[in-house]
LUMPALUM-789159 format. One line per field, with one value per atom (N, C-alpha, C): atom name; residue number from 1; y, z, x. Coordinates in steps of 0.05 Angstrom, whole numbers. Each point is the difference from the previous one (the first is absolute). Layout:
BEGIN
a: (CA ...) $
k: (NUM ...) $
c2: (Y ...) $
c3: (Z ...) $
c1: (X ...) $
***
This chain:
BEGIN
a: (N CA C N CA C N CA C N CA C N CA C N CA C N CA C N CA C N CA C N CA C N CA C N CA C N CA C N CA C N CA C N CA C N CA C N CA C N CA C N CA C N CA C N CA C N CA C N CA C N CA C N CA C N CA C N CA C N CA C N CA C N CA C N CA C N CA C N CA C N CA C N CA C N CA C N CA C N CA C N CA C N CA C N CA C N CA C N CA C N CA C N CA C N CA C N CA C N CA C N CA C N CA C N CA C N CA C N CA C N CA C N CA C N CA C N CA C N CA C N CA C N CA C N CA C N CA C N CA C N CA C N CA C N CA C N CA C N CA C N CA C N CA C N CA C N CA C N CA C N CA C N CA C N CA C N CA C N CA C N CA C N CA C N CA C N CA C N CA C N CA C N CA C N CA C N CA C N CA C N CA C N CA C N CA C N CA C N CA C N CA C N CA C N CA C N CA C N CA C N CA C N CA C N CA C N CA C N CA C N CA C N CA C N CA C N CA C N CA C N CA C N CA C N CA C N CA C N CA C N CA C N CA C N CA C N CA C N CA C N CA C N CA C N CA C N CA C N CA C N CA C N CA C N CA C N CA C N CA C N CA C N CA C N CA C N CA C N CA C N CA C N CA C N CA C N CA C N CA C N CA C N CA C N CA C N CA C N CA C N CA C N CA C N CA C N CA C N CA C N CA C N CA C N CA C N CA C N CA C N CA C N CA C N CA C N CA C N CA C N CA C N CA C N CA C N CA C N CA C N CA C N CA C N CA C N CA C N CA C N CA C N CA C N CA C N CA C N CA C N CA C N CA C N CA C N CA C N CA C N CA C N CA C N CA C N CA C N CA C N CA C N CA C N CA C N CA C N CA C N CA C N CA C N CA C N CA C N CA C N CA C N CA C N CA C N CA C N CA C N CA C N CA C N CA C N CA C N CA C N CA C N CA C N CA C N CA C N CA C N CA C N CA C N CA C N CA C N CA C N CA C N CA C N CA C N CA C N CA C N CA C N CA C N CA C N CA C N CA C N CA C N CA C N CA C N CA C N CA C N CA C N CA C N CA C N CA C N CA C N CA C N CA C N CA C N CA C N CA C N CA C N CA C N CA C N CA C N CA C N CA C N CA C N CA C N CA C N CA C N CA C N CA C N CA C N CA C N CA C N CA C N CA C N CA C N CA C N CA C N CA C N CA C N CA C N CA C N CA C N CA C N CA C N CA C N CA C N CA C N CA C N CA C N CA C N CA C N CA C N CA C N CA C N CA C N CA C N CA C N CA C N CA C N CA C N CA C N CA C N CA C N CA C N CA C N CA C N CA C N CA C N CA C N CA C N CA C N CA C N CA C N CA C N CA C N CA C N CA C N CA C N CA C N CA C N CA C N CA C N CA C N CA C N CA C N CA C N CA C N CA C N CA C N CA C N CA C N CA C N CA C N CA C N CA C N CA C N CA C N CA C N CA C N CA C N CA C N CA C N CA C N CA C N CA C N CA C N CA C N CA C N CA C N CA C N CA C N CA C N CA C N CA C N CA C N CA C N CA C N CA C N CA C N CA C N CA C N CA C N CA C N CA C) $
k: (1 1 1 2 2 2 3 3 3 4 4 4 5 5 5 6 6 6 7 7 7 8 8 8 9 9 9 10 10 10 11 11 11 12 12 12 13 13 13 14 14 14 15 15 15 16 16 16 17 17 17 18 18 18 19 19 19 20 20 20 21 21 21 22 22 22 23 23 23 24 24 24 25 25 25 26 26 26 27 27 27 28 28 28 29 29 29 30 30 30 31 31 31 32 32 32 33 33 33 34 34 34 35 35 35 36 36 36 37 37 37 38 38 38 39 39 39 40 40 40 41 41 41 42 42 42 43 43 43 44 44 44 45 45 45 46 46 46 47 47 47 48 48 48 49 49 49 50 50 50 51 51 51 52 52 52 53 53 53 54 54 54 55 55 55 56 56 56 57 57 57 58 58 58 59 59 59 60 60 60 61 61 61 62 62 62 63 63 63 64 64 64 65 65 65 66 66 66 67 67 67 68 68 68 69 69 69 70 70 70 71 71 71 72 72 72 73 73 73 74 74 74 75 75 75 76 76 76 77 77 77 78 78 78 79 79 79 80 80 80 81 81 81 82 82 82 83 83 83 84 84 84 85 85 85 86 86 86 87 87 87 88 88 88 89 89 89 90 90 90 91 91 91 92 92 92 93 93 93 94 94 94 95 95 95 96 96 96 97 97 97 98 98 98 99 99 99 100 100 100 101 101 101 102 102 102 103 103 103 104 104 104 105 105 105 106 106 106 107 107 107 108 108 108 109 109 109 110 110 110 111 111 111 112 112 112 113 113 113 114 114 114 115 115 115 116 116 116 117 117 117 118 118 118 119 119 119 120 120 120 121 121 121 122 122 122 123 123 123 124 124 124 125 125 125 126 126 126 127 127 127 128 128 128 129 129 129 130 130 130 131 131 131 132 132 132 133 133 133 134 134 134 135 135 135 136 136 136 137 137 137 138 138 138 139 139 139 140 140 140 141 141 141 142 142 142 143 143 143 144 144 144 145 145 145 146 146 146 147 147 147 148 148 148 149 149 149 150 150 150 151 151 151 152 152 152 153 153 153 154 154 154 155 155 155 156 156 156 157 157 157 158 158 158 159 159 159 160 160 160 161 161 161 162 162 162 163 163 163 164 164 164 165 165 165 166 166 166 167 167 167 168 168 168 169 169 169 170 170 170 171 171 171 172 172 172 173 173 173 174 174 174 175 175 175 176 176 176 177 177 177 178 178 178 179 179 179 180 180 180 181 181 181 182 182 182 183 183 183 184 184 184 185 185 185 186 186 186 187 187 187 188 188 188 189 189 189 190 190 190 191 191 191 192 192 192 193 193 193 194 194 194 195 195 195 196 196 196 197 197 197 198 198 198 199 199 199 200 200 200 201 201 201 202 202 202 203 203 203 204 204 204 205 205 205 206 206 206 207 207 207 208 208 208 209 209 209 210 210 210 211 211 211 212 212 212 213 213 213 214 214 214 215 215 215 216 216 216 217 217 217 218 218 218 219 219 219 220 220 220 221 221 221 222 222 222 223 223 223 224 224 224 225 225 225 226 226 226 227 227 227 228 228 228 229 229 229 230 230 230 231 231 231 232 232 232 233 233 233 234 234 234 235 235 235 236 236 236 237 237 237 238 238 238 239 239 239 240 240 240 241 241 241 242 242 242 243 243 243 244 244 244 245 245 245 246 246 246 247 247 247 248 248 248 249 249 249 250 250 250 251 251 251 252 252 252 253 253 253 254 254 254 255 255 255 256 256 256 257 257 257 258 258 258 259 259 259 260 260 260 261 261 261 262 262 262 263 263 263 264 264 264 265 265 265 266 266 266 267 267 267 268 268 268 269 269 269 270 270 270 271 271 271 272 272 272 273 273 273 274 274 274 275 275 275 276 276 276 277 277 277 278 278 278 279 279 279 280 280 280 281 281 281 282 282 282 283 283 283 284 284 284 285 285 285 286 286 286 287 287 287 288 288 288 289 289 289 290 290 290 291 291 291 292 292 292 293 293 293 294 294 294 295 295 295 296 296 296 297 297 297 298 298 298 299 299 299 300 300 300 301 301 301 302 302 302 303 303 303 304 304 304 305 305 305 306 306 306 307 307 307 308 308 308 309 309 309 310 310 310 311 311 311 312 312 312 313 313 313 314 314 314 315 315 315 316 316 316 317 317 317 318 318 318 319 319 319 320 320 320 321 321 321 322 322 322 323 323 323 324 324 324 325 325 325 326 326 326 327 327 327 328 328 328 329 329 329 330 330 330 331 331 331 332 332 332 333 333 333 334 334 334 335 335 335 336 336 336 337 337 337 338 338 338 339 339 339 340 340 340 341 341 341 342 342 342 343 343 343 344 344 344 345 345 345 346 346 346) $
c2: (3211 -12 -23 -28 -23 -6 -11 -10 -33 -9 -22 -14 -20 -1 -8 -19 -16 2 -11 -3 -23 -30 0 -17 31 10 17 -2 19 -14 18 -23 -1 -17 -2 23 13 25 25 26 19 20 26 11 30 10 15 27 25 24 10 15 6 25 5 42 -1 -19 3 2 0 -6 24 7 22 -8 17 -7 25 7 4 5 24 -9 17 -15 22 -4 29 -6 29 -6 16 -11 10 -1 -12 4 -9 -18 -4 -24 -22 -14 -26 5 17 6 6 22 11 -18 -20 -19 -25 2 -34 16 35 5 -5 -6 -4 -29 -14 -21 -39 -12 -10 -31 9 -21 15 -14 12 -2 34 11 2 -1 1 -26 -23 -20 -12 23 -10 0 -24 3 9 -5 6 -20 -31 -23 -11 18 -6 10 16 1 -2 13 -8 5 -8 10 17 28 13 19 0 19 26 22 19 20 5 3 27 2 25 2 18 -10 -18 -3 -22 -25 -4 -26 -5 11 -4 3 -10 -1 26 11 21 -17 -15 -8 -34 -11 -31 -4 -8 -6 -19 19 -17 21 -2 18 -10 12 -18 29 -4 13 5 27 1 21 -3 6 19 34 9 13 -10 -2 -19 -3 -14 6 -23 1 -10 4 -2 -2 -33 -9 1 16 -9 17 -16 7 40 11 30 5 -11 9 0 -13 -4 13 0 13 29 11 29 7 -16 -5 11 -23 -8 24 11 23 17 12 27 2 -34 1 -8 -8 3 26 18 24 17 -2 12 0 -26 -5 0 1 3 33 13 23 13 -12 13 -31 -12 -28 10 -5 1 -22 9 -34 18 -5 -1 -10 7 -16 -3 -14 15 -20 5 -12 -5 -23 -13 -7 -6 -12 4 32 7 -8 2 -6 -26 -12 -33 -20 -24 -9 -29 -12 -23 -21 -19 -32 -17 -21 -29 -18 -24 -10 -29 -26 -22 -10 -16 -17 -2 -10 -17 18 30 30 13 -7 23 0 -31 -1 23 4 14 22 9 36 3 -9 19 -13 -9 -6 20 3 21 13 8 12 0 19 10 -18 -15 -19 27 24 20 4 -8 9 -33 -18 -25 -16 -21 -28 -24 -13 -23 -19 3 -21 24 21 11 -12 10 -12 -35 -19 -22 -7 22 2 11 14 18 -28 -11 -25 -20 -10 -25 1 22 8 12 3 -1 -15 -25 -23 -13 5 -18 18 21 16 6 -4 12 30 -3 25 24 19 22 11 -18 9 32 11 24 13 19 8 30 19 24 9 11 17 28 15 32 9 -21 2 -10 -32 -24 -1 -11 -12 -28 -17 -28 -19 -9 -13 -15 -34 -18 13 -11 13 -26 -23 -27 -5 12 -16 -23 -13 -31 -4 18 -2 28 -26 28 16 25 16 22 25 9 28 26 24 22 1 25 27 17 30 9 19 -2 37 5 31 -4 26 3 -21 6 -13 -25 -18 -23 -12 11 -2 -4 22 -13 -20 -10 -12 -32 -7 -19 -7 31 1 -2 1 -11 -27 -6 -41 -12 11 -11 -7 24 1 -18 -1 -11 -32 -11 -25 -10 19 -3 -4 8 3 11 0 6 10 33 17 1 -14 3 21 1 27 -3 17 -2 -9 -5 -17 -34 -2 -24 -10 25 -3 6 11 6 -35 -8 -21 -22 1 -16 1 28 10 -21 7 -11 -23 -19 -20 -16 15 -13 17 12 19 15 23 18 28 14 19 21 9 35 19 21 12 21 -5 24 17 29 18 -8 -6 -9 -10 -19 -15 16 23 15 3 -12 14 -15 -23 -10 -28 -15 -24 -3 -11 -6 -22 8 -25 -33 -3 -28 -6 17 -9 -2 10 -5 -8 -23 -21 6 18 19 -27 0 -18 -33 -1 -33 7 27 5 3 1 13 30 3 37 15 -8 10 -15 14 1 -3 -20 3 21 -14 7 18 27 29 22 20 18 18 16 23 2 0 15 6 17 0 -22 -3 -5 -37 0 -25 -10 20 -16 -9 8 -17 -17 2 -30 -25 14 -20 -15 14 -6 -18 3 -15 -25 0 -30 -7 8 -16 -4 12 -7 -18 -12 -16 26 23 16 -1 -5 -5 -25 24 -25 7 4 6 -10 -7 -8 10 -1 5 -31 2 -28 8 -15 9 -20 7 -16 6 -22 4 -13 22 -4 -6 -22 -5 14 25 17 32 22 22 16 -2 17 34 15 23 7 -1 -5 27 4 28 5 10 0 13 -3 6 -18 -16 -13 -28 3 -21 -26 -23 -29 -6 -23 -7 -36 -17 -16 -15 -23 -13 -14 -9 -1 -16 -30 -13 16 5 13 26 15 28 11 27 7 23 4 27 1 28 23 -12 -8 -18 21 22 5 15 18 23 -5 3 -3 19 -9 19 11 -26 -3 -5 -4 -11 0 -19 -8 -7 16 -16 -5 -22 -16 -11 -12 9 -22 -23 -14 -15 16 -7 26 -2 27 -11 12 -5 19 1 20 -16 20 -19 29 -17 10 -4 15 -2 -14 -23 -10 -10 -17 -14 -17 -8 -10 -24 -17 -26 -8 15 -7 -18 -19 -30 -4 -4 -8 -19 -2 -14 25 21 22 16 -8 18 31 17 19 13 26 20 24 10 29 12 18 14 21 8 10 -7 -30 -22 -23 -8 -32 -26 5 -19 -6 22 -11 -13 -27 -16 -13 -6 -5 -13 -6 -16 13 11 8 -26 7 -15 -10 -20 -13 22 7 18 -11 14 -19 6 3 7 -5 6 0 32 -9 37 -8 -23 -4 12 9 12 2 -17 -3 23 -2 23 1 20 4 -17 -11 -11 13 33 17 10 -8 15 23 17 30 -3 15 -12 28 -13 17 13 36 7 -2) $
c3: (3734 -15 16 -11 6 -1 15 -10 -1 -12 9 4 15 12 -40 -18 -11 -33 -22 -15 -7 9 17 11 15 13 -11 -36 2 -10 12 -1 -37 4 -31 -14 22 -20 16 -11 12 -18 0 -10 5 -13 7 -16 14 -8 -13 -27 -13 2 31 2 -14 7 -16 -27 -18 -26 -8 -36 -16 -20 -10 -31 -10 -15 -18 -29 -10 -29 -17 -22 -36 -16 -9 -11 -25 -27 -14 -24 -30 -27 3 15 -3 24 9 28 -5 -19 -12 -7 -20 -20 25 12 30 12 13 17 -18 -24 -9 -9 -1 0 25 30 20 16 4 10 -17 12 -7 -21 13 -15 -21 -24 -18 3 0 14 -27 -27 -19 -2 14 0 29 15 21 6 1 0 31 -6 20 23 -18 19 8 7 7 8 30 14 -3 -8 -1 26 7 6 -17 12 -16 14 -5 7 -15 16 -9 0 -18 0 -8 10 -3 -31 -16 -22 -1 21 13 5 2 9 21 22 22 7 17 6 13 4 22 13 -19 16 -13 11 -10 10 -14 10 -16 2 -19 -9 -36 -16 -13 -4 -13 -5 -26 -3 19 1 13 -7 -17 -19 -21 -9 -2 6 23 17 -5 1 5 33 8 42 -3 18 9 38 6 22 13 10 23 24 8 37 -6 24 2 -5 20 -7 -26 -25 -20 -18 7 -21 -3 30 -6 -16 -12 -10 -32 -8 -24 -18 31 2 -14 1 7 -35 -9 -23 -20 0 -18 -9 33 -12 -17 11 -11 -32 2 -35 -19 17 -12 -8 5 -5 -19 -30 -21 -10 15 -18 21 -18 -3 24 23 17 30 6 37 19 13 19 32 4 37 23 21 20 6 6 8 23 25 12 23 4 20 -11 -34 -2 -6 11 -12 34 8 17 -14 9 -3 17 -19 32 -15 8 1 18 -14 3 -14 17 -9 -15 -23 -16 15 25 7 17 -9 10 -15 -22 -18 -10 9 -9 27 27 24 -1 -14 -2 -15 -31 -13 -1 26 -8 -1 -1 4 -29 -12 -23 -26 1 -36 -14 -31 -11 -23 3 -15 3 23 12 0 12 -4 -11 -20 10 5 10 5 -7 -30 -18 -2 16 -4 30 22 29 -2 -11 -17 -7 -24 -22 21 13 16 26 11 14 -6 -25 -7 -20 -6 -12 29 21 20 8 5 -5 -9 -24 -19 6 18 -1 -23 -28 -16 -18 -8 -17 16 -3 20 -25 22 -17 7 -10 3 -1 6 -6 8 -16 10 -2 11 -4 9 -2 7 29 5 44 10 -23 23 -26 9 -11 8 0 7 -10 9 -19 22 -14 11 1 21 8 -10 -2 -3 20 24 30 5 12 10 17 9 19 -11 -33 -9 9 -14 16 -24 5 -17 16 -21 11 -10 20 -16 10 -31 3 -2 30 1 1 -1 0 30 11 31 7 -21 0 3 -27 9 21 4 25 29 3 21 3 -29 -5 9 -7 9 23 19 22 11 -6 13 -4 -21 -1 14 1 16 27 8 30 5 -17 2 0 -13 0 25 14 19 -20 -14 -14 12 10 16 -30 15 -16 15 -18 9 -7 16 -10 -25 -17 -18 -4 24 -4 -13 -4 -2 -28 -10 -38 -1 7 -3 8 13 10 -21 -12 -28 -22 1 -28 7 22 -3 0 8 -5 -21 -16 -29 -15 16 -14 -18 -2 -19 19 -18 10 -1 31 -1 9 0 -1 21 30 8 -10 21 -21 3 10 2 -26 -9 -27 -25 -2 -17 -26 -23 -19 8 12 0 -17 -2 -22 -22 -19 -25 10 -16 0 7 -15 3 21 16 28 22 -9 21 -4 -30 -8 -14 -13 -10 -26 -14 -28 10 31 6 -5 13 0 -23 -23 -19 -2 14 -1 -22 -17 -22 -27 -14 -38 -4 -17 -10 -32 -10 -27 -10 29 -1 -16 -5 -1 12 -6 16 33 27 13 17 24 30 2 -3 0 -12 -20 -15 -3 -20 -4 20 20 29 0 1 5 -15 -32 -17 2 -4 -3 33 12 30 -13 -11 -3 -28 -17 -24 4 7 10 20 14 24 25 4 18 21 14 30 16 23 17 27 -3 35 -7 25 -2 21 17 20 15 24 14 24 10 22 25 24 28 20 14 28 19 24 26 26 4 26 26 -12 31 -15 20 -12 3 -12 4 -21 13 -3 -29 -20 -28 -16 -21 -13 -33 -11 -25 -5 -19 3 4 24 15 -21 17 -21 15 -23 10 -11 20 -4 -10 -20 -5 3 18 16 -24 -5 -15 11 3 20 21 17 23 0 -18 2 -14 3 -4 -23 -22 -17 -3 6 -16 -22 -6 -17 -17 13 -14 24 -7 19 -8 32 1 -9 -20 -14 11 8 23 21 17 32 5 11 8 33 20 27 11 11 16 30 11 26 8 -11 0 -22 -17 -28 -5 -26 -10 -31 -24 -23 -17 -14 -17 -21 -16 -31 -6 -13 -3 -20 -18 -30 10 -15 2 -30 3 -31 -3 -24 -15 4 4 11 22 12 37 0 21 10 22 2 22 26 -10 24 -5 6 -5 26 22 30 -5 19 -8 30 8 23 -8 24 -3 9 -17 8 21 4 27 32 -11 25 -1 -2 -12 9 22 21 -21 -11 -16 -28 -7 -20 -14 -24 -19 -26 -17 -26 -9 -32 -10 -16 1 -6 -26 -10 -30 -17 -27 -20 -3 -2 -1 -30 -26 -23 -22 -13 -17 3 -4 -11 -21 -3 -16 -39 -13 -20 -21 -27 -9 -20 5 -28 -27 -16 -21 -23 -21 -17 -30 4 -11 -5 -21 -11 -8 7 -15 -21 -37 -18 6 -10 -6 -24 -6 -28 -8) $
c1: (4450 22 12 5 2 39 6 30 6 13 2 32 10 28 14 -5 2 -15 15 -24 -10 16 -22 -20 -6 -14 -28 4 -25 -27 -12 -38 -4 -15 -13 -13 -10 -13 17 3 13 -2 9 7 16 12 24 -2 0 -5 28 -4 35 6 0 4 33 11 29 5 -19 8 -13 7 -10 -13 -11 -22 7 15 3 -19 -10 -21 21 -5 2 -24 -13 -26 13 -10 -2 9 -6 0 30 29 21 10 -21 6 16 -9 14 18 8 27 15 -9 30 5 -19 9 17 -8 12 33 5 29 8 -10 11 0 -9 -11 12 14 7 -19 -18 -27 -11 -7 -19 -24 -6 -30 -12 0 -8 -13 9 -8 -22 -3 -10 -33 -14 -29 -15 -22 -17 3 6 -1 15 28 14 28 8 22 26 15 35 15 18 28 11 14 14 23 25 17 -6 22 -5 30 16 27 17 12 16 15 9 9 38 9 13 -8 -24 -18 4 2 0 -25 -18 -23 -10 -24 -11 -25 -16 -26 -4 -10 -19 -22 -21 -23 -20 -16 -21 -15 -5 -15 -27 -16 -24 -20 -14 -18 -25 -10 -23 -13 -15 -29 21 -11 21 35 -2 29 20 25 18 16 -9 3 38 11 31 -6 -1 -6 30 20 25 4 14 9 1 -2 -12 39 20 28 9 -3 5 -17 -24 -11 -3 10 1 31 5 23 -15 -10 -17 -16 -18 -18 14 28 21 10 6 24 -39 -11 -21 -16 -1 -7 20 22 27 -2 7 -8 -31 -14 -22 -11 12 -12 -10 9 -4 -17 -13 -17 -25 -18 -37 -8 10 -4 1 -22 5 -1 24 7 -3 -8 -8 11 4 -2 -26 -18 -23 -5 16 7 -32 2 -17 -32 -5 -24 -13 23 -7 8 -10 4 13 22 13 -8 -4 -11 22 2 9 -16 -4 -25 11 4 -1 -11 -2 -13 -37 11 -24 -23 22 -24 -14 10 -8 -36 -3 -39 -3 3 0 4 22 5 -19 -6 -20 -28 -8 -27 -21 -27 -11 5 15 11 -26 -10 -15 11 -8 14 14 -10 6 33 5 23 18 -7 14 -24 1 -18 14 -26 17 17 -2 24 27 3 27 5 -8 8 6 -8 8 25 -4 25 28 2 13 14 -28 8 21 -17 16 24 8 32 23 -21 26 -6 -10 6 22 9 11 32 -16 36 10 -7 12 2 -24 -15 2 4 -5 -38 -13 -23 -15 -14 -2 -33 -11 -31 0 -15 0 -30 -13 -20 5 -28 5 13 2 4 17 0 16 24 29 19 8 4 5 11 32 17 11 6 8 39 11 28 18 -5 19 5 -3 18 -3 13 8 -31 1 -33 -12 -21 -3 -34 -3 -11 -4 -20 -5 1 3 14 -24 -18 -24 8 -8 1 -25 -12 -28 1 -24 -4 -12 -7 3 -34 -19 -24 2 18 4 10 20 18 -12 -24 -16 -13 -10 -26 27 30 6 10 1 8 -27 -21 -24 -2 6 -10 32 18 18 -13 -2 -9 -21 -28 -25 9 30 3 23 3 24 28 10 13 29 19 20 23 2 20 29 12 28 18 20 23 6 17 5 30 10 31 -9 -25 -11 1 -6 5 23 17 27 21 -4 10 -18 -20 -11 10 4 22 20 20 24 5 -24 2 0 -14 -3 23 13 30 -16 -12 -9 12 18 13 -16 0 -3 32 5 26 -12 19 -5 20 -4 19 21 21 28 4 -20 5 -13 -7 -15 32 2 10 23 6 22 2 -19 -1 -6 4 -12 -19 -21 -29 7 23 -5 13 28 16 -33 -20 -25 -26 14 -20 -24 3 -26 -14 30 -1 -17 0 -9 -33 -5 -26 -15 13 -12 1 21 -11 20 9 16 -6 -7 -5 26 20 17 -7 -22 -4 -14 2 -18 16 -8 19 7 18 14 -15 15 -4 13 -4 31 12 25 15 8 -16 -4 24 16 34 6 5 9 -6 -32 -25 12 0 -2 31 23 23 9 -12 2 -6 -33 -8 13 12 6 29 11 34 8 -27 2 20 -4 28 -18 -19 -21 22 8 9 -11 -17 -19 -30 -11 -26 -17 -30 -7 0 -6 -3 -11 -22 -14 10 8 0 -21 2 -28 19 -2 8 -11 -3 -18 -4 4 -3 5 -9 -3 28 14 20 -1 23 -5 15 -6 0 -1 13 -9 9 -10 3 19 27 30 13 -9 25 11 33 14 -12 10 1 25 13 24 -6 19 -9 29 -1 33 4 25 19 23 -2 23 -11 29 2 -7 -12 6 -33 -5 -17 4 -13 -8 -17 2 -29 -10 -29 -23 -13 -10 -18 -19 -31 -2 -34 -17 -13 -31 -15 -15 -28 -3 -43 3 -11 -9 -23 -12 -27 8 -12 7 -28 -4 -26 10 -15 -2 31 5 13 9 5 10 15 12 22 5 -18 8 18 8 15 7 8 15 26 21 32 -4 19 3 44 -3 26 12 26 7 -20 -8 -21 12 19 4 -11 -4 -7 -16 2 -14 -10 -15 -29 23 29 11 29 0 19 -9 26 -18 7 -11 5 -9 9 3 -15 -1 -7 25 9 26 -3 -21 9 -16 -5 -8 7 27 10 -13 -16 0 -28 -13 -19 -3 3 6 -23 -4 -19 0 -15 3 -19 17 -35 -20 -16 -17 -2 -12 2 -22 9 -6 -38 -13 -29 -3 11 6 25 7 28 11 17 23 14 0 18 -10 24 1 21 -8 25 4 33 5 -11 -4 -2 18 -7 9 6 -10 10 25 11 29 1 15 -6 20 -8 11 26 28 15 -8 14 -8 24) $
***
């Protein structure tokens, strides 16, 4: 396992093992129906070829998990951070009990990579075309490329979906077989595996929220940008905690956003902690920190603050003043206008 001080700092090809994250499956006659009552994206609508963003909400709408969902063969996969999703895991079985759908933790039988754009011909070469061919490793390439599409491919073994990151990259779910077969062509190409603070600190850079637990069940979707991602159906029906959802975004009432900062040096950082944002002479409490990514000489994280905040708005760590910062410019919109909906008097 490789580190590096910076990002950067990181080589052109790499790739990064996801022991931190969960997979999540729902497979059965009521897979779709249970999940599209929970999940803030419409899964009724979701194809083969293609990856969402999706919250996942309390019937308060306060969040428990975010990630990324996408079909895989007969399964529906639930890709997020292991703190949050044992969150996800707990209130899905809960409610799932009386629907035709099962649900599992995957985590141990599946292996997670992250794998740059310019790796992915490298991770799956060698590969049966039974299992990948070449116009999906392609297809898979050149949409994280474009950073936009979260493009997507499943076969009996492999899962493989473009993520959108700023430095984008593609996220495979391999069975223990595959898994070797890319930890062999890694190796056979000198291929250098980095920690996994590495995708975490990619996330945050492109601001795509994960929640550790501190933040489990405390935000509505959009105070942590879910709606920039695409990760909310306004025009789905019923599910956890939708009225919240919806009435947040048609009332314009969202006055928090996420915002990611990078610190040129590794300081000792933690998920919880406040930021203070000066004010004239004086300082207040901003807003509380949700991720952290630390590298050898860098320190990323992202705060959920007021949805005004400006790329020239300094800001502290409240319980290290001496340490001062700007968050960074939005690489997206948040912006969201109210509803033009009148409700009729009777």
């Amino acid at each position: 396992m490789s580190s590096i001080e910076t990002l950067e700092a990181l080589p052109e090809k790499f790739a990064v093992r996801l022991d931190n994250h969960m997979l999540i499956t729902l497979e059965g006659e009521q897979a779709d129906s249970y999940l599209q009552g929970q999940i803030t994206v419409n899964v009724n609508k979701l194809t083969a070829d293609f990856a969402r963003h999706y919250a996942h909400c309390d019937n308060k709408g306060k969040t428990w998990s975010v990630g990324y969902v996408a079909r895989f063969n007969s399964k529906i996969a639930m890709i997020t951070n292991k703190a949050s999703g044992a969150h996800s895991l707990a209130q899905l079985n809960k409610y799932g009990v009386f629907s035709k759908a099962d649900i599992i933790d995957e985590s141990n039988a599946y292996t997670l990579w992250f794998v740059p754009s310019s790796t992915v011909g490298d991770a799956l070469s060698h590969f049966p075309s039974s299992v990948v061919a070449q116009e999906d490793i392609e297809r898979l390439a050149a949409a994280s490329e474009q950073g936009t599409s979260l493009a997507s491919f499943a076969s009996d073994s492999l899962l493989a979906f473009q993520t959108g990151f700023k430095h984008s990259g593609v996220v495979l779910v391999l069975t223990e077989e595959m898994a070797q077969q890319v930890q062999a062509n890694l190796n056979q190409r000198n291929v250098p595996q980095l920690e996994a603070s590495i995708f975490d600190a990619l996330q945050i850079e492109s601001v795509h929220p994960a929640l550790a637990e501190s933040a489990v069940a405390e935000y509505v979707p959009q105070m942590i940008n879910v709606q920039a991602l695409d990760g909310i159906d306004f025009d789905k029906g019923c599910y956890m905690g939708q009225e919240v959802v919806a009435r947040t975004r048609f009332l314009g009432k969202n006055k928090r956003a996420a915002y990611s900062f990078t610190l040129p040096m590794r300081v000792d950082v933690k998920e919880g902690d406040s930021l203070e944002k000066q004010l004239g002479d004086n300082w207040r409490v901003a807003g509380k920190i949700i991720s952290v990514a630390t590298l050898g000489k860098e320190t990323h994280f992202i705060a959920v603050l007021t949805n005004d905040t400006t790329p020239e708005d300094l800001h502290r760590l409240a319980d290290q003043t001496d340490v001062t910062c700007y968050p960074n410019a939005l690489p997206y919109s948040i912006e969201q206008k109210a509803s033009n909906i009148v409700k009729k008097r009777r």
